[in-house]
N, C-alpha and C positions, 0 to 999 in steps of 0.2 A: 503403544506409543511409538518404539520406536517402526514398526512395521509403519504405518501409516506415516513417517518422516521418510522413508525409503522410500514409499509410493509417491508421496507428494513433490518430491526431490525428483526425480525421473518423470513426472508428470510437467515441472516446470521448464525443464531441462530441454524435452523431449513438444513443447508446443502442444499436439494435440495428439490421442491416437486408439489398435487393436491386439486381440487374439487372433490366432489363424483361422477364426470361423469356421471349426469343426464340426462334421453332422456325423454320430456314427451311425453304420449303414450295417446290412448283415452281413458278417463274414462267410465266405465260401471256403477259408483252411482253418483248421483249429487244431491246437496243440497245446500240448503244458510245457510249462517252461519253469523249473522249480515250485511244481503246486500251483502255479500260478495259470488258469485258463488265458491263453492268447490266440486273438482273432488276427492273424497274420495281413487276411485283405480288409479289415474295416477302416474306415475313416480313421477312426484314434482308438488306439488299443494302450495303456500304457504300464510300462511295467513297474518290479519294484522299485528301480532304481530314476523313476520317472522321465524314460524316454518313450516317444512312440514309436509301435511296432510296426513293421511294414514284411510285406512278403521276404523281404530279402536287410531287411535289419540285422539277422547273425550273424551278418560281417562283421559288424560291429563291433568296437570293443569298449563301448565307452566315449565320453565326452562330450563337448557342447556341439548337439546336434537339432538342426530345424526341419520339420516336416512339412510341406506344403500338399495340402491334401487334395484330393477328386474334387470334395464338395468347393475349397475353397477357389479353384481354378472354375468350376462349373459356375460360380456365384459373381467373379470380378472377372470372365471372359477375357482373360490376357491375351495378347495378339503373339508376342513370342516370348521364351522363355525369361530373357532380362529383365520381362513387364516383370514376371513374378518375382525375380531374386532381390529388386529392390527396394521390398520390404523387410525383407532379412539384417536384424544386426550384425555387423560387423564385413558385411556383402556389396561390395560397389561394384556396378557396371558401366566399362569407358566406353560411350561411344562415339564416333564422329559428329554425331547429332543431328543432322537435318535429312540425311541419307542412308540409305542401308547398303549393302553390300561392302566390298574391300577389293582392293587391287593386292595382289598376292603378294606377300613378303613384307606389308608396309600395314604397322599395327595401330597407328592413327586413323588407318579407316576402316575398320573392324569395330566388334563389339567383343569386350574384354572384360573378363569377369578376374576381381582380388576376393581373397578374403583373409580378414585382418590385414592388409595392407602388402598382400602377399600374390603376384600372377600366377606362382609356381601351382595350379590348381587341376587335379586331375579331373576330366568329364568322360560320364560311363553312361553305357544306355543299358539297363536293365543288366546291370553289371561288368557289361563290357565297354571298355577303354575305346576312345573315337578318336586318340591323336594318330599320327603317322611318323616312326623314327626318323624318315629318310627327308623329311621335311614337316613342313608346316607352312598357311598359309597365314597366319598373324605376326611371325617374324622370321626373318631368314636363319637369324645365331642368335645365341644369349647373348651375346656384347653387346648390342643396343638393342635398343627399338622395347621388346616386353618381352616377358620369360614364359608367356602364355602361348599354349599350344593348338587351340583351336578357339573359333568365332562363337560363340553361345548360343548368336540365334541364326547359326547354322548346322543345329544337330539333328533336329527331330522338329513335326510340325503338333503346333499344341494340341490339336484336337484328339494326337494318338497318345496323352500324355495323363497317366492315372495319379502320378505324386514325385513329390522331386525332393531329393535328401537331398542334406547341405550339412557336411561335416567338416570343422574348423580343426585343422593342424592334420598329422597324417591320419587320425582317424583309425586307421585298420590295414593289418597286413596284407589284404586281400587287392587293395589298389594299387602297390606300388611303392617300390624306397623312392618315388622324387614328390610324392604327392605332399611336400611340405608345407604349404600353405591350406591346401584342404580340399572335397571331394564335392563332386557333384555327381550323385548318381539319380537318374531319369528313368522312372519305373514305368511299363508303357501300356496301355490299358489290354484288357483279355475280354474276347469272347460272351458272349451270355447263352444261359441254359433260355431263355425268352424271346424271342427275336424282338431287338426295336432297331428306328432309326430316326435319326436326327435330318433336318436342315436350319441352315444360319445363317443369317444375312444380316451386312450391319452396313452403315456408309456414314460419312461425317467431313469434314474438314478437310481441304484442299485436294476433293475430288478422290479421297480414298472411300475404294468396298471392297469389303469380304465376302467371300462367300465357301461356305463349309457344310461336309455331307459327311454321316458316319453311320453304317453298316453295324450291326451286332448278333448275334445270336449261335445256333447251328442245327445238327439235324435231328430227326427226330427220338434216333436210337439214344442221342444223348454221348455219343464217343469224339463229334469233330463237333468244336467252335470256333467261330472267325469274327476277328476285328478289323473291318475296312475303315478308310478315313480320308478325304482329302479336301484339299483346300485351296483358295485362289484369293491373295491381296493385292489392291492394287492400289498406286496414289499418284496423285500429281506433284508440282510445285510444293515444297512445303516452305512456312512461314517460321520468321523469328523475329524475335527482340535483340538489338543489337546491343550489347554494353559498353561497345565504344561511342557510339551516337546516340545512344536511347530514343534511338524510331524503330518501328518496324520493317519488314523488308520481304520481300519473296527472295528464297533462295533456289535462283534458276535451277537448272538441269539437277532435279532432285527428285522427278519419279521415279517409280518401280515397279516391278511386277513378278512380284513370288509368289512358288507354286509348293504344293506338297503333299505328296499321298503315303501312306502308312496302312501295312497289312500282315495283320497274326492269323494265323493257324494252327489250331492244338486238337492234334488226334489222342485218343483213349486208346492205348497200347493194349490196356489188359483191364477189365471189367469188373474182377476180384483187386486189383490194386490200381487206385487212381491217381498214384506217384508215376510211374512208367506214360509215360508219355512224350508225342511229338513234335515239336515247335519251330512252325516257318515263321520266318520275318522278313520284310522287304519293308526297305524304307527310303522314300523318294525326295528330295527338294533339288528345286532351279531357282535362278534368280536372273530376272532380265533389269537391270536397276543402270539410272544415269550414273555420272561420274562426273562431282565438278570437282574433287580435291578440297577444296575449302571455300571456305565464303569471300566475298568481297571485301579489301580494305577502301571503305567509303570515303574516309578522307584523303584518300589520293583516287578516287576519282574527278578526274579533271586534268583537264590540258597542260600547264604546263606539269604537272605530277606524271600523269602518261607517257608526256615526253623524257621524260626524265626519268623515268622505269626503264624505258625503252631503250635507252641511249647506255643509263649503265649497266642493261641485260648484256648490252651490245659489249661493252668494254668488260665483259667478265665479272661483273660485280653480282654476285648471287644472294637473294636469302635475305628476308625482314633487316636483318641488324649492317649487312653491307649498301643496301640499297632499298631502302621502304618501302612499302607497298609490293616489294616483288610478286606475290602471291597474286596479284592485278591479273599479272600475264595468263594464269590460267584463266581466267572468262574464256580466251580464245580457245580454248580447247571444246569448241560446238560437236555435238554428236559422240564427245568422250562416254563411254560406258565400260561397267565388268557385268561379267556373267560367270557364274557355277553351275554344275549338275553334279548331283551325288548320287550315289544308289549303294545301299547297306542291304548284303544280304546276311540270314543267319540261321542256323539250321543246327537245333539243339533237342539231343535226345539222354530226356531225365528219366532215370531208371532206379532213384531212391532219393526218399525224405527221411529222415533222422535228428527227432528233437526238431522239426523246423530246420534240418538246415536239409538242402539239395546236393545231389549229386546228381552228376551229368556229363555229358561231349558235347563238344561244340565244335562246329566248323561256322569260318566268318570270312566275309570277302567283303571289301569296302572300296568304295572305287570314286572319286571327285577329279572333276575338272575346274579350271578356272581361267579364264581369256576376257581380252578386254582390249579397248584402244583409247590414245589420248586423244580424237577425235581430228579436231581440226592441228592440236598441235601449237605450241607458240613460239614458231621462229616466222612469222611474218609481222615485220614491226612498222608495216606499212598499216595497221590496224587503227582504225578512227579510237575515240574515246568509248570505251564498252556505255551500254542502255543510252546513248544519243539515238538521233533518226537516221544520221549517218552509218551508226554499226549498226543499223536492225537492217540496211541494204547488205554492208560489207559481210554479214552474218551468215547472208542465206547462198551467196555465194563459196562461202567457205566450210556448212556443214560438211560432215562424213558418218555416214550410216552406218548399220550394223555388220554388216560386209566387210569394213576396216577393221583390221585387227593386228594390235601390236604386239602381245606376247600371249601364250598359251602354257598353263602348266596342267601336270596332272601329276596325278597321287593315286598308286594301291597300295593297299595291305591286305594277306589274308593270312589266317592261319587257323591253327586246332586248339579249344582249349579245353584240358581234362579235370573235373574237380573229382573228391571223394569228402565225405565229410561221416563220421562216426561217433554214437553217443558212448562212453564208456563208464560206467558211473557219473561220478561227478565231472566225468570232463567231457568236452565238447572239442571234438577234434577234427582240424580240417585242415585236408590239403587240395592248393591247385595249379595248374602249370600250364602253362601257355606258347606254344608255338610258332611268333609271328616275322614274316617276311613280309618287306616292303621295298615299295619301289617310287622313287621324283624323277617325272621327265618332265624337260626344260624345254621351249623350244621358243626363239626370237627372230622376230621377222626386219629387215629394215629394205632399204630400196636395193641393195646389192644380193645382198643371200639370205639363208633361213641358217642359223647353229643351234644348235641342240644338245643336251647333254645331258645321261642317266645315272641317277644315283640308287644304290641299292645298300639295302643292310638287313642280318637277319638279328633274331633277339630270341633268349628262351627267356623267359620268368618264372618264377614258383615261393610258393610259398609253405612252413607248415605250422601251426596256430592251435595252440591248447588252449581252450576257454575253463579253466576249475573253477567249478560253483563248490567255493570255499564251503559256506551254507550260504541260505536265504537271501541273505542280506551283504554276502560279501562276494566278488569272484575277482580272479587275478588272470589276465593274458598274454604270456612271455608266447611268443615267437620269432621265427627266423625268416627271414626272404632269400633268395638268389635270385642276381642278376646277372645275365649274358649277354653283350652285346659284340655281333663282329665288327671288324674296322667296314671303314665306307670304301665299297667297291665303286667307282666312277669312271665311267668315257664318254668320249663326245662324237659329234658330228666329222670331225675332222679324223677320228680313226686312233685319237690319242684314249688310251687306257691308266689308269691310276689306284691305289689305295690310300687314304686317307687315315690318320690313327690308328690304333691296333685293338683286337682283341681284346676284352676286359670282362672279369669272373669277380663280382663281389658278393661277399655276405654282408646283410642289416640286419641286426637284431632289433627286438623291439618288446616291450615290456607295459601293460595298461593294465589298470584295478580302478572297480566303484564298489563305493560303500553304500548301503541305505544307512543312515545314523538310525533314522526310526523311519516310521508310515507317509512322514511328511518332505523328509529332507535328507540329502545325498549327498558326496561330495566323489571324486575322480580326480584320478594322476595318468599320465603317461609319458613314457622318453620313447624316442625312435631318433635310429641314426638314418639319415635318407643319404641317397645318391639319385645325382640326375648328372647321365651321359652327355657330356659334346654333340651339338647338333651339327652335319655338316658343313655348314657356313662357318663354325667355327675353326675348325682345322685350315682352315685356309685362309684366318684371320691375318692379315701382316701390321707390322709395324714398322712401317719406311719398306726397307729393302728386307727384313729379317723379318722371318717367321714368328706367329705372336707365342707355339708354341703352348696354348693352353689347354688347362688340363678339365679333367672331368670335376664337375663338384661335386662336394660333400658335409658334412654337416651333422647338427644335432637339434632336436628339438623336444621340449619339453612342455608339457601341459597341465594344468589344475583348472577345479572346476568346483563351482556348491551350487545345488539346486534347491530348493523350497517353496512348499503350499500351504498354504492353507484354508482348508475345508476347497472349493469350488470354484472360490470368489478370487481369491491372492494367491500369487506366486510372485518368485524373485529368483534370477539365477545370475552369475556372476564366473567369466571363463578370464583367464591370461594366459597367455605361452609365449616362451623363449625361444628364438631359433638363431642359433650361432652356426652359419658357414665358415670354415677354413677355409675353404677353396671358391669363395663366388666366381661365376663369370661377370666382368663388367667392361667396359671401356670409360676411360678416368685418364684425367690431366695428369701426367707425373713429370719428375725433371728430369731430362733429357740429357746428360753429358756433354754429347757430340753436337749439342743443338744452343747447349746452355742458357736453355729455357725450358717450358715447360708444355710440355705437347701429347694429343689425345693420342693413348695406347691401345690395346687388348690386354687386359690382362686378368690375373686370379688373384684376388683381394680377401680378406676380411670381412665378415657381414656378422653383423647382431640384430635381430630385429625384436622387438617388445611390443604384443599387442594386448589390448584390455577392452571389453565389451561387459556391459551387464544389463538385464531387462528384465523390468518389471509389469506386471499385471492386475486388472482392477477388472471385475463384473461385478456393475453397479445394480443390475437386476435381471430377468431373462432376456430382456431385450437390449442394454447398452453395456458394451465391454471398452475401458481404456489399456492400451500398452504402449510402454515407453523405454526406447532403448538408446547405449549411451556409447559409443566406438571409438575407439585411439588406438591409433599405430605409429612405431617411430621405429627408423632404419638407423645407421650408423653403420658406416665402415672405416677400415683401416688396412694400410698398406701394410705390404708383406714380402720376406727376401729384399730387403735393403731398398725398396723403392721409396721417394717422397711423393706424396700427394700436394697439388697446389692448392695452398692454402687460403686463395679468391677463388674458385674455381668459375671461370668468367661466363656469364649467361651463354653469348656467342658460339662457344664451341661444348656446351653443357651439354650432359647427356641425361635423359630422362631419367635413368635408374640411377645416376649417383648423383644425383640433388632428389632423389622420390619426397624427401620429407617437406619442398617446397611447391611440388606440383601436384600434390595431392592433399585434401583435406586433412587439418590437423586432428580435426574432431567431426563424429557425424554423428547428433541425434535425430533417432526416427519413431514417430508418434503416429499413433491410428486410434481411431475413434469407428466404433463399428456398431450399427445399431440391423436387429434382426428381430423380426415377427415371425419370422416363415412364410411369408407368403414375399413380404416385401426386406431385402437385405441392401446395406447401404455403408459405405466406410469412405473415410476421410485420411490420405497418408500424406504425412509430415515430412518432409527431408531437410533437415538444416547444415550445412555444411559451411563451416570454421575454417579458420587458419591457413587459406589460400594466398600463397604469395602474391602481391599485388604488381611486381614485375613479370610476372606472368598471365593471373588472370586479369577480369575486368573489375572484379569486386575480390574482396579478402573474407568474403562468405556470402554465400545464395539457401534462400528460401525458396523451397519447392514444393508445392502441395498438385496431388492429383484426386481427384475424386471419382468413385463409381457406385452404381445402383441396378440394382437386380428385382422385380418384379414379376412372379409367377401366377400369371391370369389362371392359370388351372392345374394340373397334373403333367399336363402336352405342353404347355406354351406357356414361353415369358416373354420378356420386353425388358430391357438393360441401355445403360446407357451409360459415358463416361466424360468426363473432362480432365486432360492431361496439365498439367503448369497452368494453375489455377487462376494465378496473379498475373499470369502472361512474364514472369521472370527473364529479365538477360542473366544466362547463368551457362558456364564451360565445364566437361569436366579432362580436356584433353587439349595439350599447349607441346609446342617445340621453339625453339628462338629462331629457326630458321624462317617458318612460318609467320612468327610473330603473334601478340595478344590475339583473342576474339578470333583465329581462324577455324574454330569448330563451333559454333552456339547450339549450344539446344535447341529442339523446336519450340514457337511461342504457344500459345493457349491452343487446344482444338478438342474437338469432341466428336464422339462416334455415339449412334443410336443404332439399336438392331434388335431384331427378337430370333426366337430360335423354338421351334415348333419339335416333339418329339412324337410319332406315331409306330 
């Protein structure tokens, strides 16, 4: 009884929903793992503590982890990784909404992944880290903007993408003392002993197609395999639903055009042992994508409102809450576009498996560009009213093509990294250390000159991590991290040279245990102290005339977990964690002395955060599976060293990370309903999202349902189809007061159809 009040409760909760639609497949590694046969590469392997296994799961050490599998990616055709993560409890992704791409440094027009209510999130590709110390393009400093360090769906292109873990809190020594919030590691497909190969073509809704080709197999000795892959999307205009007006709308300048190829290579070192072996990887994306900034405010389109935009742009008056409709001015920004190129290389030689885990070298070089322009620009306020027949003349006069370009950044990192990992009895022991040097050049162009300016940092990392299999059913994992980071070496164009902060050597300990209680059900603890470094924008944070002076963060975080099944059909698991910063970075109203008032700072605060998820599972037969899951997050800070916090803290000069509990969903349940024959697979996902402030967004919660279907005409060839915002929903999930309500909507209803031939 009470199981089926659990189910039913989460079932209402949660609207409608699924399981991760698992097929297992045959595994190509196998191993024991306490008596326990494990299929390293199958679909779902799962152990005793009922997680599943993946090639590289003995990072691991425990806790609330989701797998998203080959089959389940091969069955719902996700276009880019965020498709997939926002089926995940307790996993939101922010995006701009109607656009892709991002102008560097500005995290409103990116796609930004939380979890549990948390940026701080690390992203790895087949276990290696994809941020860059010396910068980042989703936010300049932790002081505002987001604490996320790269764009999501600019890591890797889906079609080179075999499974994607998603581990909630720090998860495992192996990632990192800052990965507080939790881990995205992106496992990336290998090779076949069979040659096949794919094409993919799909097209739908405002003039968007795909097109995708993949490569598999190797030679005939059986020693070299390759994974080719690439891809081509493209769209036009895309559509929304306004929730300021509730009409629809074309959101102009809102094509794109991204590219992306991906390529492995794994030679057989040695014949007698098929651990030693050699591994290329090249990993390609571009993106040619417009740039409007934000959507339209409709109610101030119109003459005298334009006039009157215009007049107090003129007199100084900036920003939604000084002057309305500001955001108006960018329509004139015609021919505005960003553009990236990336290229990952990586070159790793594995020379021992033990118990499942790997040892190896690795050398990696990563390299992104990023440049873009605001097009036409909006300081001509001689501009008619924007979509009259007067600006579609003044318009075509005023474009600026891809030729125009306002600023250009780039980013490398490379470096070596060494693992060893050793069974020794009962314990499972691994160390690894990492070498990396990185580099941000700046350069901005205006009608006078070009300045430019480089910043450099280097960093060692390591870790060393006992896994003791107490026995069967119990293991406990104390390890330690160090962290090395140098200060920021910096000079510019003009010949000036700099150091920015100093040198810093920490230790993080870290401590994780799961139990099996019996066959059915588990439970899990962890604490880990994190530290995440000052990013360079940071140290050069001011406050008035005075240095803001702030320091590195740090922190504690704690975890628990119970999992349970029963028999095939039911499961239920249930995760919360604590994460208490000392030291956050923020920017926050304090009171001012010399000002005697109360004005935005820099500074390091107090942070507590409490998140709580639970999901549960129903397979009603072989063919219909319900899951329904339940997410809350809540922040809370507090001033620190004799500072006051104001106590209105007023919309106008608010800052997104210290009001988070108003600009982000209070509650998020998500329901899938999934029904499968084999031949035909078909699911239904739910997003409900609560407790959005109404001075911010359009509604104080949005319904979101997306649906997709899979149809395999034979062994070769299917036919798939999809429909995004079922309901045609007006619904946000990214707001600033400068911009004002409704400046990012989601896209409305659209669909893709496409088949995909394999020979």
């Amino acid at each position: 009884m009470k199981r089926k009040m659990i189910l039913a409760t989460l079932a209402v909760l949660g609207c409608t929903a699924v399981s991760t639609g698992i097929n297992p497949a045959q595994a190509s590694q196998v191993y024991e793992l306490d008596g326990i046969e494990v299929n390293a590469d199958a679909d779902k392997t799962v152990d005793q503590f009922g997680n599943v296994v993946t090639s590289q799961s003995y990072y691991r050490t425990g806790g609330d982890v989701d797998v998203i599998d080959s089959a389940t990616i091969e069955k719902r055709h996700y276009q880019q990784v965020g498709d997939a993560l926002k089926y995940l409890p307790g996993v939101q992704v922010q995006t701009p909404g109607g656009y892709r791409g991002g102008e560097y440094g500005y995290t409103q027009t990116h796609s930004v992944v939380t979890i549990n209510g948390d940026a701080r999130v690390i992203v790895l590709v087949d276990g290696r880290r994809m941020d860059n110390t010396s910068g980042s393009a989703v936010a300049a400093n932790s002081g505002s903007g987001s604490k996320a360090t790269v764009d999501i769906n600019q890591i890797v292109g889906v079609d080179d993408i075999d499974k994607i873990e998603v581990m909630k809190g720090p998860g495992a020594s192996a990632y990192g003392a800052d990965a507080t919030g939790g881990v995205i590691n992106i496992i990336t497909k290998k090779g076949t002993t069979k040659p096949h190969e794919t094409l993919d073509f799909s097209m739908g809704s405002w003039k968007r197609y795909n097109y995708g080709f993949s490569m598999s197999g190797g030679n005939t000795a059986g020693n070299v395999k390759y994974f080719i892959a690439g891809r081509r999307e493209m769209g036009g205009d895309s559509h929304y639903r306004d929730g300021l007006t509730d009409k629809n709308y074309t959101w102009h300048q809102t094509g794109y055009r991204d590219n992306s190829v991906n390529a492995r290579f794994d030679f057989m070192l040695d014949k007698k042992d098929p651990n030693k072996y050699l591994t290329i990887a090249y990993n390609h994306m571009d993106g040619n994508d417009d740039y409007p900034l934000t959507a339209p405010y409709y109610k101030y389109l119109n003459e005298t409102d334009w006039t009157r935009i215009k007049n107090d742009y003129k007199n100084n008056k900036y920003g939604d809450p000084k002057n309305p409709g500001h955001r108006n001015l960018w329509i004139m920004w015609l021919g505005a576009y960003n553009r990236y190129n990336k290229n990952n290389y990586d070159v790793t030689y594995n020379f021992k498996k033990d118990h499942g885990m790997d040892s190896f070298i690795r050398f990696y070089d990563q390299r992104e560009t990023y440049w873009g322009s605001f097009g036409g620009g909006d300081s001509d306020l001689s501009a008619p009213v924007p979509f009259t027949d007067e600006w579609n003349e003044w318009a075509k006069t005023h474009y600026k093509g891809r030729d125009h370009k306002s600023w250009w950044h780039h980013l490398n990192n490379r470096g070596f990294e060494f693992q060893y990992a050793k069974a020794v009895g009962k314990h499972d022991l691994i160390t690894e250390w990492t070498y990396d040097k990185s580099h941000y050049l700046n350069r901005r162009a205006n009608l006078k000159d070009i300045t430019s300016s480089r910043v450099e940092r280097e960093s060692v990392l390591g870790y060393i991590q006992d896994k003791i299999h107490i026995n069967k059913r119990w293991e406990i994992t104390p390890a330690i991290r160090y962290s090395h980071y140098s200060d920021m070496a910096q000079s510019s164009s003009t010949g000036t040279s700099s150091h920015a902060g100093s040198s810093t050597n920490t230790f993080t300990p870290s401590i994780s245990t799961q139990f099996a209680i019996d066959d059915t059900s588990s439970i899990y603890a962890s604490y880990s102290k994190v530290y995440r470094p000052l990013r360079v924008g940071d140290y050069t944070r001011n406050n008035g005339k005075i240095n803001a002076g702030l320091k590195n963060e740090k922190g504690d975080v704690w975890a628990f977990g119970y999992r349970k099944h029963w028999g095939d059909t039911d499961s239920f698991s249930i995760h919360y964690d604590y994460t208490r910063m000392s030291n956050a970075v923020n920017r926050y109203s304090i009171w001012d002395p010399s000002a005697q008032d109360f004005n935005l700072k820099y500074i390091n605060a107090k942070e507590t955060k409490k998140s709580f998820n639970m999901t549960a599972s129903h397979k009603f037969d072989s063919h219909w599976t319900l899951s329904a899951n339940y997410s809350h997050a809540l922040d809370h800070w507090k001033a620190k060293n004799g500072m006051e916090f104001d106590p209105d803290l007023s919309w106008v000069d608010g800052n997104v990370n210290s009001v988070i509990n108003k600009l982000r969903p209070q509650n998020t349940y998500t329901a899938i309903l999934t029904y499968d024959n084999g031949k035909f697979n078909t699911s239904l996902l739910c997003n409900y999202y609560t407790g959005l402030n109404r001075m911010a967004y359009t509604s104080n919660r949005f319904l979101v349902m997306d649906w997709t279907a899979n149809y395999d005409i034979n062994s070769n060839w299917s036919v798939y189809g999809s429909v995004t915002n079922l309901t045609n929903e007006a619904w946000e999930n990214t707001y600033t007061a400068y911009l004002g309500m409704g400046a990012w909507p989601q896209p409305g209803r659209a669909f893709m159809i496409g088949t995909k031939y394999k020979f």
